[in-house]
C-alpha positions in Angstrom: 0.0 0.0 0.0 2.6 2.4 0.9 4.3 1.7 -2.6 1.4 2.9 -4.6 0.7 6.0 -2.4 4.7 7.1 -2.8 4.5 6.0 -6.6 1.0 7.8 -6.8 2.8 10.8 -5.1 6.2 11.0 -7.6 3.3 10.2 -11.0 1.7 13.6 -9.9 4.7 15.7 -9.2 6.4 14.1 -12.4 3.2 15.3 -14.7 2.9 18.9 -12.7 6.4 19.5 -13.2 6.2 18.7 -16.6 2.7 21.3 -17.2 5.1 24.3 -15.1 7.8 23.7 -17.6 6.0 23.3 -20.4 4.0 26.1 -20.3 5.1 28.9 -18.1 6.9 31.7 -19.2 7.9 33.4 -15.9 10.4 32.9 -13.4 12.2 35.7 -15.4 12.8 39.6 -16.2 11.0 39.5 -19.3 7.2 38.6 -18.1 3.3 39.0 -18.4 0.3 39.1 -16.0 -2.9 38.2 -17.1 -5.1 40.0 -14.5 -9.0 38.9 -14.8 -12.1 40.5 -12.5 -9.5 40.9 -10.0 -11.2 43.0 -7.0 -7.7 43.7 -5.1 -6.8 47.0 -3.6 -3.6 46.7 -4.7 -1.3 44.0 -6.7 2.5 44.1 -5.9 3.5 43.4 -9.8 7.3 43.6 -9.5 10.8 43.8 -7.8 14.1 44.4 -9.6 17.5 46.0 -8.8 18.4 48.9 -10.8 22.1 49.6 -11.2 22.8 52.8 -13.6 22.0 52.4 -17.5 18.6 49.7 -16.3 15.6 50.2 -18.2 12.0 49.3 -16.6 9.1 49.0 -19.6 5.9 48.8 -18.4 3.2 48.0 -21.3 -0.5 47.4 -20.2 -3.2 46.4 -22.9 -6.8 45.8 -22.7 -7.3 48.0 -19.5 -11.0 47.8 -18.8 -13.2 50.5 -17.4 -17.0 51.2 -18.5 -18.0 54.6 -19.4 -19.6 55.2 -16.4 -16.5 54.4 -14.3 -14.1 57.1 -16.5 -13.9 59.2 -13.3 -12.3 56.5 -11.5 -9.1 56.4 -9.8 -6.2 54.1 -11.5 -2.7 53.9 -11.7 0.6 52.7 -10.6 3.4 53.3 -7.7 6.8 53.3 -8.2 8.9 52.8 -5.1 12.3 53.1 -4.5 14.8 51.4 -1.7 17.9 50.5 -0.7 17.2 46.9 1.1 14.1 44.9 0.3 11.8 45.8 3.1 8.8 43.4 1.5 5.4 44.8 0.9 4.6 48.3 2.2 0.7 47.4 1.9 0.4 44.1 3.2 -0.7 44.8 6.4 -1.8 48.1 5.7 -5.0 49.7 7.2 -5.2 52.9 5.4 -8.4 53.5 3.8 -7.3 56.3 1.3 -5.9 55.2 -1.6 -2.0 55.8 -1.6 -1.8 57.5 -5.3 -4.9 59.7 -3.9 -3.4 61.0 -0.7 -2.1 64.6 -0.5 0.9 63.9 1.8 1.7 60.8 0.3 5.5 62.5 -0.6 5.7 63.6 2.8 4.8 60.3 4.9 7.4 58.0 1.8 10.2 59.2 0.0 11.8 57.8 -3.2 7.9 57.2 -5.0 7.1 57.8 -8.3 3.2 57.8 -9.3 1.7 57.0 -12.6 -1.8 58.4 -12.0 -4.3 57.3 -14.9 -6.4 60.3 -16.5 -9.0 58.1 -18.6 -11.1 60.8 -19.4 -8.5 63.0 -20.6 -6.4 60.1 -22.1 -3.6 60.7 -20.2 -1.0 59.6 -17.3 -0.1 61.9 -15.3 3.5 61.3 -13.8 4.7 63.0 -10.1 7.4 61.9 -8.3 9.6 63.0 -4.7 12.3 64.8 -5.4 15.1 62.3 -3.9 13.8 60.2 -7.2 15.4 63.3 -9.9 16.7 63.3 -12.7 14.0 60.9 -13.7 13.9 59.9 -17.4 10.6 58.6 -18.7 10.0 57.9 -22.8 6.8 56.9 -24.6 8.4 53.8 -25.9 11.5 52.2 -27.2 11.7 54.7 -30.3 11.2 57.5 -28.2 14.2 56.7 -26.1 16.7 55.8 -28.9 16.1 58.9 -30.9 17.0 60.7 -27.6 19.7 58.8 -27.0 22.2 61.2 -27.8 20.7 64.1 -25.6 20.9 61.8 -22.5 24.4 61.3 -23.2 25.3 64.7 -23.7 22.8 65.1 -21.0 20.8 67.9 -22.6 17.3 66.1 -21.9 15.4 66.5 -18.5 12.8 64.5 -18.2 11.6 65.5 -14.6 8.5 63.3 -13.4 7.0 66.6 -11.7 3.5 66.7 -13.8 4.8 65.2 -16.3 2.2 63.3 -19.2 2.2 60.2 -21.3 -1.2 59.4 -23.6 -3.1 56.9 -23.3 -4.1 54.8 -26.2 -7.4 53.5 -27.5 -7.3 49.1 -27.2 -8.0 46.8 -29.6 -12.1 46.8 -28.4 -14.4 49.6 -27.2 -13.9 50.6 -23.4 -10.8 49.7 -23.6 -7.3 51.3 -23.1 -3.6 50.5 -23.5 -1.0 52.4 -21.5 2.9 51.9 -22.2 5.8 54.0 -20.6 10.0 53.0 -20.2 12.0 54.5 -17.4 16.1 55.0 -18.0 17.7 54.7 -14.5 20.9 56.7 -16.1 22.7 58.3 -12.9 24.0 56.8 -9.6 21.2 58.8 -7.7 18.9 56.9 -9.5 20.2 53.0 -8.5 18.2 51.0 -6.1 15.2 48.1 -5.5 12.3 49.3 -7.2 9.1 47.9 -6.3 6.1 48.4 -9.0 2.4 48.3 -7.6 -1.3 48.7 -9.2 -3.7 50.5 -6.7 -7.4 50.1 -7.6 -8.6 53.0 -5.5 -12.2 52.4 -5.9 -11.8 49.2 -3.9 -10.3 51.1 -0.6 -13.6 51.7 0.4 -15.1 49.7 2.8 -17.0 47.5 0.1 -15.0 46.7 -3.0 -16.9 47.9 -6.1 -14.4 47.8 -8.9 -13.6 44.8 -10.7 -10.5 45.2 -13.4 -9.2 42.9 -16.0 -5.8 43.9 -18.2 -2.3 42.3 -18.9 0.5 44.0 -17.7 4.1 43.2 -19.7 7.0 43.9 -17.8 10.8 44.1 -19.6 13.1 44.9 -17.0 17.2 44.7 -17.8 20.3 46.1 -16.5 23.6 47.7 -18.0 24.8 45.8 -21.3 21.1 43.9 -21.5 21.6 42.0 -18.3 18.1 41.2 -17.4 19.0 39.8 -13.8 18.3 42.6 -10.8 21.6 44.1 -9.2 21.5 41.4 -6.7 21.4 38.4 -8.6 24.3 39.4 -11.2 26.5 36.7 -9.5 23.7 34.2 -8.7 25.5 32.1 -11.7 28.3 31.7 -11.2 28.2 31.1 -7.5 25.7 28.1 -8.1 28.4 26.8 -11.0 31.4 27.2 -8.8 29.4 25.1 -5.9 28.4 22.7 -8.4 32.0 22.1 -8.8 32.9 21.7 -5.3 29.8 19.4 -4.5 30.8 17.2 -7.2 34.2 17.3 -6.1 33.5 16.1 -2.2 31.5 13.6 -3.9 34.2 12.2 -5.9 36.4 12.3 -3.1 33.8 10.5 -0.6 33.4 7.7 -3.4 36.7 7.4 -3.2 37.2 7.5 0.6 35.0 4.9 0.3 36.4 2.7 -2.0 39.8 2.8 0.0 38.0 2.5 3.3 39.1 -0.8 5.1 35.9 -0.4 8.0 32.5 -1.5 7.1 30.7 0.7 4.5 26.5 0.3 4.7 24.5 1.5 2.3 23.5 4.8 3.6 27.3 5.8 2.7 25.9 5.7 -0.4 22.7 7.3 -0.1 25.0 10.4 1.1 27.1 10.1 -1.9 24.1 9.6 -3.9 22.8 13.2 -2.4 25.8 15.2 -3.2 25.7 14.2 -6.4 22.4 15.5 -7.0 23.0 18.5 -4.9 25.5 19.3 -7.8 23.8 19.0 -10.2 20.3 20.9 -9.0 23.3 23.6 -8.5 24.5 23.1 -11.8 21.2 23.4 -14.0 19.9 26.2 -11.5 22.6 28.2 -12.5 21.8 27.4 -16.1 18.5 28.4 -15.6 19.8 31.9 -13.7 22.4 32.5 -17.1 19.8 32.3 -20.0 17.6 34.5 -17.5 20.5 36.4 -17.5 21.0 36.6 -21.5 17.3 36.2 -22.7 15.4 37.5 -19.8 13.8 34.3 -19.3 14.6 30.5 -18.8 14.2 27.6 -21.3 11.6 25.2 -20.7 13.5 22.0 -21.0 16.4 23.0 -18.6 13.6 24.2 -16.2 11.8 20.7 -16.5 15.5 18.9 -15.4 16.3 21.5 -12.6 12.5 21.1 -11.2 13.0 17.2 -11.6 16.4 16.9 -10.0 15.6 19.5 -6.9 12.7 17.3 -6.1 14.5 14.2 -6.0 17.7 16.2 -4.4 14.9 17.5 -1.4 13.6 13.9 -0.9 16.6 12.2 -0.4 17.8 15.0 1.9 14.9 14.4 4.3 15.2 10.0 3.9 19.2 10.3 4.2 18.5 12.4 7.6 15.7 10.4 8.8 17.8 7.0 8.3 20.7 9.0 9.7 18.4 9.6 13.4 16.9 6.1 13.4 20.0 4.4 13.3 19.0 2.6 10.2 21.8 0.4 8.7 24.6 1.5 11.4 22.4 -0.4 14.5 19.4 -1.6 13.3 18.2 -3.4 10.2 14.0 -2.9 10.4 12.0 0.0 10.7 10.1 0.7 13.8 6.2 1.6 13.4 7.4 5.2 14.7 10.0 5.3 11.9 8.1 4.1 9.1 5.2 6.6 9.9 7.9 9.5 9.7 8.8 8.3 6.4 4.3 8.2 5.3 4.3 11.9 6.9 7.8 13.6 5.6 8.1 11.9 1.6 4.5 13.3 0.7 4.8 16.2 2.4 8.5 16.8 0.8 7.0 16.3 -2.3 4.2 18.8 -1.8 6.8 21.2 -0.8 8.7 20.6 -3.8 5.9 21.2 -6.4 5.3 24.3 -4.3 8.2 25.9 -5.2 8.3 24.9 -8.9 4.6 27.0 -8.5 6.0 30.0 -6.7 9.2 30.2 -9.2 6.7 29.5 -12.5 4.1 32.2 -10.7 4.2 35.7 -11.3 4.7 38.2 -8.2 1.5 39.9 -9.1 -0.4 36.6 -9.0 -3.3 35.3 -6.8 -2.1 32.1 -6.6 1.9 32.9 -5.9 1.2 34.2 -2.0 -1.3 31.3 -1.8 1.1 29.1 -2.8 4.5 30.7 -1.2 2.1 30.2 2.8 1.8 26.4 1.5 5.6 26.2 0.6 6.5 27.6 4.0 3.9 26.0 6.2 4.9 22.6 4.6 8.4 22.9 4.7 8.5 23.9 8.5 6.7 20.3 8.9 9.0 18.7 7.5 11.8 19.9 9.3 9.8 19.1 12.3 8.9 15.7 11.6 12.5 14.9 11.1 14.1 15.7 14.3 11.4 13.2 15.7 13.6 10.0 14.7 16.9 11.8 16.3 14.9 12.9 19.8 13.6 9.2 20.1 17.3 7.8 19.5 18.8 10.1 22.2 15.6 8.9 25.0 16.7 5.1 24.0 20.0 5.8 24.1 19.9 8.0 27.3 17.4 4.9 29.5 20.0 2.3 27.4 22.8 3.7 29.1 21.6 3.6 32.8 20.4 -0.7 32.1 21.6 -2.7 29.7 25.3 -2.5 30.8 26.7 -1.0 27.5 27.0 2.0 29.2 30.2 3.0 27.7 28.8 2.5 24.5 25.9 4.1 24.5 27.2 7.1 26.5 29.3 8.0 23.2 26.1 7.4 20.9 24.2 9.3 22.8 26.9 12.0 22.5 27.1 11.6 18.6 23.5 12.0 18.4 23.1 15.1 20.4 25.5 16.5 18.3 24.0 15.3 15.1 21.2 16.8 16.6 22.1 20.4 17.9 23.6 20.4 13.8 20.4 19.9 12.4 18.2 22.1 14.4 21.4 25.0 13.6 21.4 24.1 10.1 17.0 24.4 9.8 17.4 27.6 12.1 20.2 29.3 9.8 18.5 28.2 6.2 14.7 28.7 7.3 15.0 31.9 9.7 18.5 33.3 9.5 18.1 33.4 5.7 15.0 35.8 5.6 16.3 38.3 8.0 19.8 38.6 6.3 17.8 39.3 3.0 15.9 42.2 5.1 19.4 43.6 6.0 22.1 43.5 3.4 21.5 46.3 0.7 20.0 45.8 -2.7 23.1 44.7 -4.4 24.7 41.8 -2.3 21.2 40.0 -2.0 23.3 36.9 -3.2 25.0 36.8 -0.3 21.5 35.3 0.5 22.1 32.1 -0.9 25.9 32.4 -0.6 25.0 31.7 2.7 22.0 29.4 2.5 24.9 27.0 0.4 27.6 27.4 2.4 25.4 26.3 5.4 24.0 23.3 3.8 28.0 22.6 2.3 28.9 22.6 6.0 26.5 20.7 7.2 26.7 18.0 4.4 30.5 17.7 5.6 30.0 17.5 9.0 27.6 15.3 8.8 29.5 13.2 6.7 32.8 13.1 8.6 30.7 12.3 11.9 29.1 9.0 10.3 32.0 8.0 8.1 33.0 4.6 8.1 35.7 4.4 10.6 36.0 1.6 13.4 36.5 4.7 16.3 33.0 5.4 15.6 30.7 4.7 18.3 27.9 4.8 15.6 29.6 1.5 14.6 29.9 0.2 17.8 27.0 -2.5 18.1 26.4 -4.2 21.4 27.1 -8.1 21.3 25.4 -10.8 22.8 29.1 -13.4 22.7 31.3 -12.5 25.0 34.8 -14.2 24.7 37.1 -15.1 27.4 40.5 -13.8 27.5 40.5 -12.5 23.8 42.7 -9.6 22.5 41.3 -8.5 19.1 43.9 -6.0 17.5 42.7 -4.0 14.3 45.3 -1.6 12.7 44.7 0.4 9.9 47.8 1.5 8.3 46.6 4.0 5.8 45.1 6.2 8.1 47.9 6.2 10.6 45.1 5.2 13.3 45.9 1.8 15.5 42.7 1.0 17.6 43.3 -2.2 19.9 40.0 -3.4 21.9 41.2 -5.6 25.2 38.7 -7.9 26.6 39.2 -9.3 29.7 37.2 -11.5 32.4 37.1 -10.0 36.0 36.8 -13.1 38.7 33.5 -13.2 38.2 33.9 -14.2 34.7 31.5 -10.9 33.2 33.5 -8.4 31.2 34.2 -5.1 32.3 33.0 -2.8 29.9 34.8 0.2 31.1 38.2 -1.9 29.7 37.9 -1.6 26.0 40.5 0.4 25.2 41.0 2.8 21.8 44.3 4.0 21.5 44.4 6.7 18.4 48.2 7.3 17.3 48.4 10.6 15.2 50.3 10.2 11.8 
């Protein structure tokens, strides 16, 4: 039964993964939001880093508004900031609309607002001063045939009642609205956060329903279309491709050579770096042709999707073998353990095809903070469920110690799994919590440090974890209590590659019983 649940689990992830790559066209800096009888006050549309020379074109077609709605209020806000401080309007109470307030300069600096003028066809354009010199072109012509005036810089374009039109769309009652904005000096670099406000819906009933498509093209210096904190996102997921794959080689290898017993796990964890290199490896693929073409191609994004689900389930089986002692002590599955495996592979799984949803999903999207709750509530599970195995361990081990006689034994398990432990609750803390408020922190250009960190965490912990539970004949992990007790035996085991000579004594007291506290490891140093 369990079989056809997991297989019924991985069918279904297989074929949604395979519908997100196939068809979406987002996860990129070159996207489009279908917005349909969407009654939102507002709808956070973008975030990108601007570094000097970016260019942000907004195009929005099929706007909808009935004649007898013309005197409504529309438009867009343009925000400015140094670190990403999230959503100014999530939790917001206000009930004036923000592009309708007369102090809305005063209370937030660094805004620019696109106010829409249906009536008169128009936007009208007003920003806060910190946000000058602000250039702002019709469309793509419009800027290169004043190209040469903003290089000699002869052209102000200040955003201070400033108009663009507002064109007539491809059916009655409807209107198309497109504007580009060149971020040319170093005043003008930052995070810029684009939001629609439907200000008919801050009243206390919403009455205004609007459907359009927004197209966003957003690109840096030299047609870079990655934001200012995600320039070295590639190459920093290449370069810890390389080293995964490389401490993989070398723990196949340490393997190989190893003269102390070698279970199978030892392969599940080389297994797992091998496939944490190369998620690294096409996610950094995906990040370059982002970087080039403004978006991702479909197939790589079906293999890095594929490969970061199976990476993320392994994870969670390798550590949940890892705190039941699976291979090293025991050879069945309790009740207990096979339950955690029922509860943390689906869920896993659900996690995974939560992520695939909230990369494929647009900002802007209904679904995307629907989904991104899911993703975290889910993933928090997980990482709950799998300290379970590693806290029932350390109660055997600690009620093991104080009867069964092994005491010696079991003391130094119980050690190696409160270690183990105190690793993986630091490792969850630091990637799950740590993580988000670094990103809230650091300014808008070293955002990468944010998953510089996240993998150089997980790197540490992979190692750690590995050179705790490597085979070795001085691990107490190894060390499996035996019912056969020999009389006046010496059993000598050397190990000349490593430099490591580890003699056990056994010897009977009078009463013929082994003392425990006599095994003896003697470690010379190389």
């Amino acid at each position: 039964m369990s079989r056809v649940r997991s297989s019924t689990v991985f069918v279904l992830a297989f074929v949604v993964l395979t519908f997100l790559a196939s068809v979406a066209q987002v996860a990129a800096r070159i996207h489009t939001l279908p917005i349909h009888n969407d009654d939102r006050r507002f709808i956070a549309l973008s975030t990108f880093g601007f570094y000097p020379g970016g260019l942000l074109e907004v195009e929005i077609r099929d706007f909808y508004l009935p004649p007898n709605s013309l005197q409504e209020t529309h438009g867009l806000l343009l925000e400015k900031s140094i670190f990403d401080e999230g959503n100014p309007y999530i939790d917001s109470l206000e009930e004036i609309c923000p592009i309708e307030s007369p102090n809305l300069f005063e209370a937030r600096k660094n805004l620019a607002v696109f106010r829409f003028n249906f009536p008169k066809k128009l936007v009208t354009i007003n920003c806060s001063d910190s946000m000058e010199p602000f250039y702002l072109f019709k469309n793509m012509d419009d800027l290169k045939n004043h190209q040469s005036d903003i290089e000699d810089d002869t052209i102000t374009r200040r955003c201070v009642n400033t108009t663009l039109p507002i064109l007539n769309g491809t059916r009655p009652d409807n209107f198309n609205i497109k504007f580009i904005v060149y971020m040319k000096t170093k005043s003008n670099e930052g995070l810029y956060n684009l939001y629609y406000h439907n200000c008919p819906n801050y009243a206390m009933m919403p009455k205004s329903k609007q459907s359009f498509t927004v197209t966003i093209r957003e690109s840096n210096a030299n047609g870079n279309y990655l934001s200012a904190g995600d320039m070295p996102l590639p190459s920093l997921y290449f370069s810890m491709s390389i080293i995964y794959f490389i401490t993989g080689v070398l723990w196949i290898y340490f393997l190989y050579r190893s003269t102390y017993p070698v279970y199978k796990i030892h392969y599940l964890m080389a297994l797992l770096v091998f496939l944490k290199a190369a998620t690294l490896f096409f996610h950094g693929l995906n990040f370059h042709f982002i970087q080039v073409k403004g978006q991702h191609i479909a197939t790589w994004a079906f293999v890095y999707y594929a490969i970061h689900l199976l990476k993320g389930s392994v994870l969670f089986i390798t550590i949940v073998l890892i705190g039941t002692g699976m291979t090293f002590v025991k050879h069945v599955l309790s009740d207990k353990d096979k339950n955690i495996f029922m509860i943390v592979i689906p869920l896993q799984v659900l996690a995974n095809i939560a992520y695939a949803i909230i990369q494929e999903s647009e900002e802007g999207d209904m679904q995307h903070n629907a989904w991104l709750d899911l993703f975290l509530l889910v993933d928090f599970m997980c990482c709950a469920a799998i300290l379970f195995p590693i806290l029932w361990s350390i109660r055997h081990l600690q009620e093991a110690s104080q009867t069964d006689g092994k005491a010696a034994i079991n003391l130094r398990k119980l050690k190696l799994f409160q270690q183990f432990y105190v690793m993986l609750v630091s490792y969850i803390y630091f990637t799950r919590i740590l993580i988000y408020m670094l990103r809230m922190t650091v300014p808008f250009h070293l955002l990468w440090l944010n998953e510089f960190s996240r993998e150089t965490a997980t790197f540490i912990f992979f190692v750690m974890t590995g050179y705790k539970f490597r085979p070795t004949i001085a691990n107490p992990y190894f060390q499996v209590a035996s019912d056969v007790d020999d009389d006046d035996t010496d059993i000598v085991i050397s190990h000349f590659g490593s430099g490591v000579n580890n003699r056990s004594r056994k010897k009977a007291n009078s009463t013929g019983e082994i003392a425990e506290d006599e095994i003896m490891l003697v470690e010379s140093s190389s």
